[in-house]
SEPAKOL-580040 format. One record per residue (C-alpha): y, x, z. Coordinates in steps of 0.25 Angstrom, whole numbers, padded with zeros to 4 digits, always signed. Layout:
! SEPAKOL-580040
YXZ...
//
This chain:
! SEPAKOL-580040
+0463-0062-0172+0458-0056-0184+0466-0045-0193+0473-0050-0205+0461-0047-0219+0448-0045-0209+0442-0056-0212+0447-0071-0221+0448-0081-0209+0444-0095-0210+0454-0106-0209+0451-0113-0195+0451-0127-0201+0438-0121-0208+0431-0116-0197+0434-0129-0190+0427-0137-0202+0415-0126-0204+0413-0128-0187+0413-0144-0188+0404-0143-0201+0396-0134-0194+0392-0143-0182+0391-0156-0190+0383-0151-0201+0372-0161-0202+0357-0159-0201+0351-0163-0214+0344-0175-0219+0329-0173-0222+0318-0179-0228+0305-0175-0234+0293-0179-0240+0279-0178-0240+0266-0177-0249+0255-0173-0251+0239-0173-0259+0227-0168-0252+0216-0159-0257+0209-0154-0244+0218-0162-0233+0224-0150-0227+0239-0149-0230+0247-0155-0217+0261-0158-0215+0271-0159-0203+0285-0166-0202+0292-0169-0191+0306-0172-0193+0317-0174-0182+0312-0164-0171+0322-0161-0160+0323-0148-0157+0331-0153-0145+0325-0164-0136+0331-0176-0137+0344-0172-0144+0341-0179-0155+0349-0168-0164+0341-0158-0164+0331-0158-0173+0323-0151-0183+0310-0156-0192+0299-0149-0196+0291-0150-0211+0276-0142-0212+0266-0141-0222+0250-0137-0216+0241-0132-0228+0227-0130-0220+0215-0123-0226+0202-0122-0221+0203-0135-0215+0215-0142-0210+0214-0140-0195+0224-0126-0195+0234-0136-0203+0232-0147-0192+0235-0139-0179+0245-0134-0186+0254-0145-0190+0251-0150-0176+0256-0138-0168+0264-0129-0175+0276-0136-0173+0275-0137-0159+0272-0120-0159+0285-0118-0165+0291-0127-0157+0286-0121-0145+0290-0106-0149+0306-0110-0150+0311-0107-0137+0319-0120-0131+0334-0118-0127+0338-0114-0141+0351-0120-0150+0349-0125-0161+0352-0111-0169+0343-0104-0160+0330-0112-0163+0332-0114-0178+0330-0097-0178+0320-0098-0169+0310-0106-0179+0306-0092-0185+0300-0086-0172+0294-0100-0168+0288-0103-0181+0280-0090-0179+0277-0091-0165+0272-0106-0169+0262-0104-0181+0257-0092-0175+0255-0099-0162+0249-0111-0171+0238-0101-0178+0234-0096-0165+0232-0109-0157+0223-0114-0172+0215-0101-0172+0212-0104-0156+0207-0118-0161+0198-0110-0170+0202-0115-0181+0198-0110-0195+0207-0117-0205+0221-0113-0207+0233-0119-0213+0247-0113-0222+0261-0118-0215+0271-0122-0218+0283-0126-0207+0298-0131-0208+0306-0132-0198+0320-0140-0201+0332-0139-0193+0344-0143-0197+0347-0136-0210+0336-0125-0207+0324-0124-0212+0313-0116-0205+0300-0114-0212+0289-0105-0208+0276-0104-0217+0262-0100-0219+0252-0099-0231+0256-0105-0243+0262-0119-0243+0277-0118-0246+0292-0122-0243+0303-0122-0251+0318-0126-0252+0326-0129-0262+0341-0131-0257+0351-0139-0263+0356-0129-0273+0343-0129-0279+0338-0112-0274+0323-0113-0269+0319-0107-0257+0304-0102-0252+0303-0105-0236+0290-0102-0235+0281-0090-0238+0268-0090-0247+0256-0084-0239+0247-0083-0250+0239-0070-0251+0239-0071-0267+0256-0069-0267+0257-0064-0254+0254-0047-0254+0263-0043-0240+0254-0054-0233+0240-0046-0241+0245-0034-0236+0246-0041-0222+0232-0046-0220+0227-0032-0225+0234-0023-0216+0230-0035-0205+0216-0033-0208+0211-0045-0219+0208-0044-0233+0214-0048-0245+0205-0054-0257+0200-0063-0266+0190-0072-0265+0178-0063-0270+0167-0071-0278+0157-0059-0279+0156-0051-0290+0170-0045-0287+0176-0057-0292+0189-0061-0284+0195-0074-0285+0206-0082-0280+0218-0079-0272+0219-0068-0263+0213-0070-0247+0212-0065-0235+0198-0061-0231+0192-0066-0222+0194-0081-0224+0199-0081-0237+0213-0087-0235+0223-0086-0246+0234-0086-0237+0241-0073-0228+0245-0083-0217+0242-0097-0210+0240-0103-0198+0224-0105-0194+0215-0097-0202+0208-0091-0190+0195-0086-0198+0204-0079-0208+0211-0070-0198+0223-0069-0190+0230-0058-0202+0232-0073-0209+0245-0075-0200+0251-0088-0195+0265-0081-0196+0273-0088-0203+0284-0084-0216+0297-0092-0209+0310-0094-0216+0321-0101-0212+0332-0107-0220+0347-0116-0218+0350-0124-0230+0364-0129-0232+0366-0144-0229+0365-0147-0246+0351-0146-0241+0337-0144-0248+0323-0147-0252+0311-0142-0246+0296-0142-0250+0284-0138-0241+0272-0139-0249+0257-0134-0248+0252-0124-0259+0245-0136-0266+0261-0137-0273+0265-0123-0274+0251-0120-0282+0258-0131-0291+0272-0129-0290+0281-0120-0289+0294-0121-0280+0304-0125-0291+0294-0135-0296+0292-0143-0285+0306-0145-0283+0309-0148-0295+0297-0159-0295+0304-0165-0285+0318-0165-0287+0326-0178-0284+0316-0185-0277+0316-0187-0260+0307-0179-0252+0295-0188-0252+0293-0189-0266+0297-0175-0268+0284-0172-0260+0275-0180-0268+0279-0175-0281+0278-0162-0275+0264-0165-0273+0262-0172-0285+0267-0161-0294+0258-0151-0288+0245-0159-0288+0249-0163-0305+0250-0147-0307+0239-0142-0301+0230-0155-0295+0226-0156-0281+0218-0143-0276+0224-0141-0264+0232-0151-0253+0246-0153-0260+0256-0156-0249+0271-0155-0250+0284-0158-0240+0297-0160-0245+0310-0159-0238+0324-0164-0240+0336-0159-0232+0350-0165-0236+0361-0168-0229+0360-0182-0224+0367-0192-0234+0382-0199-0230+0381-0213-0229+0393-0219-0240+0407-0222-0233+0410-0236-0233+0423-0236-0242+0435-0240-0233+0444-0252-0239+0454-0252-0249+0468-0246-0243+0479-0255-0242+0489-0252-0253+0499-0242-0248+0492-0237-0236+0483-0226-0246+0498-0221-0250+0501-0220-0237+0489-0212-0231+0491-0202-0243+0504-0198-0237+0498-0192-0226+0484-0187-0232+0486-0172-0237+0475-0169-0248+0466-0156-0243+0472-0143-0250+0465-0134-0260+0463-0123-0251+0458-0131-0238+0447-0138-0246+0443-0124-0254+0441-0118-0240+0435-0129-0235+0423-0129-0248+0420-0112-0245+0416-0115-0231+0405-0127-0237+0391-0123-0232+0384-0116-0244+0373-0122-0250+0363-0114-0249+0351-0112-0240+0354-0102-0230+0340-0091-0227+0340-0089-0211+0327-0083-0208+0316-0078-0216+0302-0069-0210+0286-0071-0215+0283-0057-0208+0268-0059-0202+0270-0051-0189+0275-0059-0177+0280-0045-0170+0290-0049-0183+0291-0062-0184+0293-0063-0167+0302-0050-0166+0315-0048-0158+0324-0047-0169+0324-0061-0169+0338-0066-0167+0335-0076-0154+0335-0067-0142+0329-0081-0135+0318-0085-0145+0307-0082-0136+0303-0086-0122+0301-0074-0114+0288-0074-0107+0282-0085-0119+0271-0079-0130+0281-0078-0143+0270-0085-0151+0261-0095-0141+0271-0098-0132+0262-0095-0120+0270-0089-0108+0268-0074-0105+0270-0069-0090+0279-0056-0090+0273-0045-0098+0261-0055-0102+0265-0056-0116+0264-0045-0126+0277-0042-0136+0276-0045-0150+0282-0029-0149+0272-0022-0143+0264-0015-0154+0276-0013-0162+0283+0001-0165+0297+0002-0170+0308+0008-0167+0309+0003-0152+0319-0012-0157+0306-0020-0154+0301-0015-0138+0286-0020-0135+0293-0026-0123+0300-0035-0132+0297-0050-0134+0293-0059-0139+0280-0057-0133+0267-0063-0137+0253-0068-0127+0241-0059-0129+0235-0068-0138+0246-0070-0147+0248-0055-0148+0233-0055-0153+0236-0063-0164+0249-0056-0167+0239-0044-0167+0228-0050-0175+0237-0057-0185+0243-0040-0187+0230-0035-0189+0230-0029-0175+0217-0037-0169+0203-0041-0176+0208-0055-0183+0200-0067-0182+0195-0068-0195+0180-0065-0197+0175-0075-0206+0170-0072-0219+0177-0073-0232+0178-0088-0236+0188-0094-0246+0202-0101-0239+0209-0108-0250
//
């Protein structure tokens, strides 16, 4: 027992409701929409709704919303809507609770878009493709991003939230500074004459854009690692866009919600799209995802039949009315409605984004590659560690380790090898 004034208990009957609440909280409705117009034919979208994380228990399960702006061609957007799930999937290690693998996703969204990018770049594939990826479970929301399509939330309360980070050269100086000190240059297009026109790129290749997935001839300092932020809203719930930059160069945030507003998540999309096409026209494939999560609607209790006279004068001897205090305590224990920020890291190193400081001692397979998945024989892999020097926290013998060939493109995507990017400059919308 406690001393008497160390700390304001809580009434059991309290606890008892909160615990009860707690494990009946229900999993939300959701719906969503879909629309876009095409310019070039290389936006792509992924929905799969119901997945189980758990075969067969029919409970567990998560759905997943992504967004593919390709350039160059569509093939990077392709492979990656058809494989990147699966990668991310394949990076979670199995035998985790429910908790466990919903703070897992960080690390496996890495491990996957990285693993994605290399497998493409193996294929000898020269277009690349911006990403954006949602995972929903429950009340989380999971989203890692690349490039410049973007995803937004407003909650119930109205507050707007950015899930995604903008990869754009032209806003983005931390990332220039990145692919300087990696070995690439920043620049205008140059039209001769020293006349510079258009948005800042990366030389060679010319891509707008400080991250993707594919971009092989541009070089590996344009990194697949994704921004990744992870959010719990409350069970008010919340709308969600993911669109491609032929919206945000039209709208801003606050507009296209507003656009919108009252209408279900299908023709949210389409108005999404329609507003942005009116306010600028169609340069560029406009694709747009909308996503409503609410808690699913009560059907109407049948009213009972009228009461015999007598018998309601009866019962209200014996029902007590709740008192004042009981129901006041009751109301400051309701979940807050507000959206709760779990994890947020768009760091571009994976000895950062792969570390030990992560707070699963189990989230990684001992003898497997941290990124491919491959399996490693004992002291076969090297450690994400090993050309580190701190203050002796992180030991080169430390995991999670990484195969020979993931290590070089770790390397190469630091600056630390040649990267492969030797074509000549060309201009990448």
């Amino acid at each position: 027992m406690s001393s008497k004034g160390e700390h304001q208990t809580v009434p059991l009957s309290v606890l008892l409701k909160r615990e009860l609440a707690s494990e009946k909280v229900e999993s939300p409705e959701i719906s969503h929409g879909q629309a876009s117009q095409s310019k070039k034919g290389e936006d792509f979208i992924f929905i799969k709704t119901e997945c189980q994380r758990v075969a067969g228990d029919g409970v567990s399960t998560y759905s997943v919303f992504a967004l593919f702006d390709g350039h160059n061609g569509s093939a990077a957007a392709i492979y990656s809507k058809e494989n990147l799930l699966n990668n991310v999937l394949a990076a979670v290690p199995s035998d985790l609770n429910r908790d466990e693998w919903v703070a897992a996703l960080p690390r496996a969204l890495v491990a996957g878009f990285v693993k994605t990018d290399k497998d493409l770049q193996e294929r000898a594939q020269t277009s690349g493709t911006t990403v954006t990826f949602m995972i929903i479970e429950r009340w989380v929301i999971t989203v890692a991003s690349v490039g410049d399509s973007r995803c937004i939330l407003e909650s119930a309360e109205g507050e707007i939230y950015y899930l995604s980070a903008d990869h754009r050269l032209e806003c983005n100086v931390e990332e220039r500074e990145r692919i300087t000190a990696s070995g690439g240059e920043v620049g205008r297009l140059n039209t001769g004459g020293g006349t510079e026109i258009g948005p800042l790129r990366c030389w060679p290749g010319g891509l707008c854009l400080s991250r993707s997935i594919g971009d092989m001839d541009v070089g590996e300092f344009i990194v697949p690692v994704p921004y990744v932020k992870q959010v719990k809203l409350s069970t008010a719930g919340g709308r969600l866009i993911i669109s491609s930059d032929g919206v945000w160069d039209a709208l801003s945030a606050e507009a296209a919600f507003d656009c919108c507003r009252g209408m279900p998540a299908d023709a949210a999309a389409s108005q999404i799209v329609k507003e942005a096409v009116l306010a600028k026209g169609l340069r560029d494939d406009t694709t747009c995802i909308v996503i409503d999560m609410q808690l699913p609607e009560k059907p109407t209790p049948t009213l009972p039949p009228p009461k015999k006279p007598g018998k309601g004068v009866f019962m209200s001897m014996f029902w007590k009315k709740p008192s004042e205090s009981s129901s006041q305590t009751e109301k400051e224990y309701c979940e807050p409605d507000m959206v709760e920020e779990l994890f947020e890291e768009g760091s571009a190193m994976l000895s950062e984004r792969l570390d030990s400081k992560y707070p699963l001692c189990n989230v990684f397979k001992l003898f497997m590659c941290a990124v491919c998945q491959v399996e490693l024989k004992p002291g076969e892999g090297v450690s994400i560690h090993a050309d580190i020097s701190n203050s002796g926290k992180l030991r080169p013998w430390d995991g999670p380790f990484l195969c020979s060939t993931c290590q070089e493109k770790k390397e190469a995507m630091e600056g630390k090898r040649p990267s492969g990017g030797t074509s000549a400059y060309s201009c990448i919308p």
